[in-house]
C-alpha positions as CSV (number, residue, x, y, z in Angstrom):
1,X,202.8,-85.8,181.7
2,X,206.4,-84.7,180.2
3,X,208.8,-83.2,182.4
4,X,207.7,-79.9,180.6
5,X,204.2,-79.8,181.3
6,X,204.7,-80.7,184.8
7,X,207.2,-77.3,184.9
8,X,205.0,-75.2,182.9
9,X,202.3,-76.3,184.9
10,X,204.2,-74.9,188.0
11,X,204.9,-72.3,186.3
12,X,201.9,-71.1,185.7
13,X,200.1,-71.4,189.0
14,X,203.0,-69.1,190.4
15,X,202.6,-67.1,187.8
16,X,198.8,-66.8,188.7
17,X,199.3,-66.3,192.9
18,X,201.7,-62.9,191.3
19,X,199.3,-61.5,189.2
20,X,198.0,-58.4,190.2
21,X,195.0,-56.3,188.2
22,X,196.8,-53.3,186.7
23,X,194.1,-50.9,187.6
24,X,193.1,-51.5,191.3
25,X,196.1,-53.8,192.6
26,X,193.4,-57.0,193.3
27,X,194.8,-60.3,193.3
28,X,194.1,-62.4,189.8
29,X,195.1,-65.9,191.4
30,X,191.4,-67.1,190.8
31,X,191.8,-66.7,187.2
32,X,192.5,-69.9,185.4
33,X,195.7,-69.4,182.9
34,X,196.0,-68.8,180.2
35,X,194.2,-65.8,180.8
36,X,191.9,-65.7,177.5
37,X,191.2,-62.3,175.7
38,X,187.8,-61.8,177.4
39,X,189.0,-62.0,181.2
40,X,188.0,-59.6,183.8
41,X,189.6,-58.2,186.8
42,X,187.1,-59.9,189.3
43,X,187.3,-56.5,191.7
44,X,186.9,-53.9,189.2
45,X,185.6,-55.5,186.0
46,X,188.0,-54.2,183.6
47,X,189.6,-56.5,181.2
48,X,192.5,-57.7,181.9
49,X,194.1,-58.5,177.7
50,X,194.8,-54.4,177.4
51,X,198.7,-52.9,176.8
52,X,198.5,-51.8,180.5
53,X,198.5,-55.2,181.8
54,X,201.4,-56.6,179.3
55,X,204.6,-57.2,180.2
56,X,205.8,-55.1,177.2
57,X,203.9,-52.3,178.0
58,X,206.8,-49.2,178.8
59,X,205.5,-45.8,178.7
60,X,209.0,-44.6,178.2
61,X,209.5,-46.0,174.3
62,X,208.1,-45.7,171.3
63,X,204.9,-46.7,170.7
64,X,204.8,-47.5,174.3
65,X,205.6,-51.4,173.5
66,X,209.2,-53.2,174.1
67,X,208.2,-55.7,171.6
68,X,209.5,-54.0,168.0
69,X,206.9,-56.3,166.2
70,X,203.9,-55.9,167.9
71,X,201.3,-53.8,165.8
72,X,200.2,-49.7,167.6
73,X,197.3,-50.2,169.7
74,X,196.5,-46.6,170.5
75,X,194.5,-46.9,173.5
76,X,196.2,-49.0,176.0
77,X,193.0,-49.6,178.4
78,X,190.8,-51.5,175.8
79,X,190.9,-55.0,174.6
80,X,192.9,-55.7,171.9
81,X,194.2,-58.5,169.4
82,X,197.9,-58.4,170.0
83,X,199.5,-61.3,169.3
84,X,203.1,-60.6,171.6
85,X,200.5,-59.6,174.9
86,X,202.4,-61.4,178.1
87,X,200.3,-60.9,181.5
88,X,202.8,-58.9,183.3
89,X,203.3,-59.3,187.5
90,X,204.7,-55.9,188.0
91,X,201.9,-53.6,186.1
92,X,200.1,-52.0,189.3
93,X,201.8,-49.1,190.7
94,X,200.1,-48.8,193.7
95,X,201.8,-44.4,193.8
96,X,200.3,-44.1,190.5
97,X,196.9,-45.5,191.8
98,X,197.3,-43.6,195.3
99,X,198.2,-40.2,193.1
100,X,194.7,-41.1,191.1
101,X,192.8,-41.6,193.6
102,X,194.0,-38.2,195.4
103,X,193.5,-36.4,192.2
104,X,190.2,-37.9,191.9
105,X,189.2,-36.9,195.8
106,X,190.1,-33.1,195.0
107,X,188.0,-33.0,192.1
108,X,185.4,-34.3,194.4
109,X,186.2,-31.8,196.9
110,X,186.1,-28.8,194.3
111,X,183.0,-29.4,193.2
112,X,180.8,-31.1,196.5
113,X,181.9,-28.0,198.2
114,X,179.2,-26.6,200.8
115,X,176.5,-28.7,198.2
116,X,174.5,-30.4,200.6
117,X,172.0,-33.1,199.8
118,X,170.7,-33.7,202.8
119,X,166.8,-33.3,203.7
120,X,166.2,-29.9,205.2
121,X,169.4,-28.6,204.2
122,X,169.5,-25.5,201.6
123,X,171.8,-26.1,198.3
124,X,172.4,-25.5,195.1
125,X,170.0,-29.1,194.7
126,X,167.0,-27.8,197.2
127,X,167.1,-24.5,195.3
128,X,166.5,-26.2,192.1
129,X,164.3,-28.5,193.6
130,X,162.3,-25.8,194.7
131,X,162.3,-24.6,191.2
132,X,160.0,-27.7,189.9
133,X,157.7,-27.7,192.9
């Protein structure tokens, strides 16, 4: 093995301990690199070759890409064929998934409020329940 390979070997295996899944933070160091367009975060299941998880993915320019020649993928969670896509070690914002998961706890909230499913219990799903009986 050249020099090279040896170094892009290394490379790589750091490369894989630093990788993080965009969406839920989880360690991708299992994954074999490359990682091919079919991968899946193994603790959420998303794919893992989607604009959010490329190192030239920047919400703040146009077309949300750094790279000027890469063709518009318009939604930046599915899979797509880009040829420029990089695995990027900085994607997950752990704020941006701590503000998502509040938001998504108040919505919760709003709607499970005084709804009780428990046996015995009156709510809105007893009441219906009763309904069909």
């Amino acid at each position: 093995m050249s020099q090279y390979g040896h170094a892009a070997t290394l490379y790589l295996a750091s490369m894989a301990d630093d990788l993080k899944c965009y969406r839920c933070g989880a360690s991708l160091a299992e994954l074999s690199l490359p990682i091919s367009r079919q991968d899946e975060c193994p603790s959420c299941s998303v794919y893992l070759h989607v604009c959010k998880m490329c190192e030239f993915h920047d919400p703040a320019v146009p077309k949300q890409c750094r790279e000027d020649d890469a063709e518009e993928v318009y939604d930046k969670q599915k899979l797509n064929f880009c040829e420029w896509w990089k695995p990027g070690d900085l994607v997950f914002d752990a704020a941006r998934a701590q503000e998502e998961s509040a938001a998504k706890d108040a919505l919760v909230a709003l709607f499970d409020e005084g709804e009780s499913d428990k046996p015995g219990q009156d709510g809105p799903m007893s009441e219906a329940d009763k309904l069909f009986k």
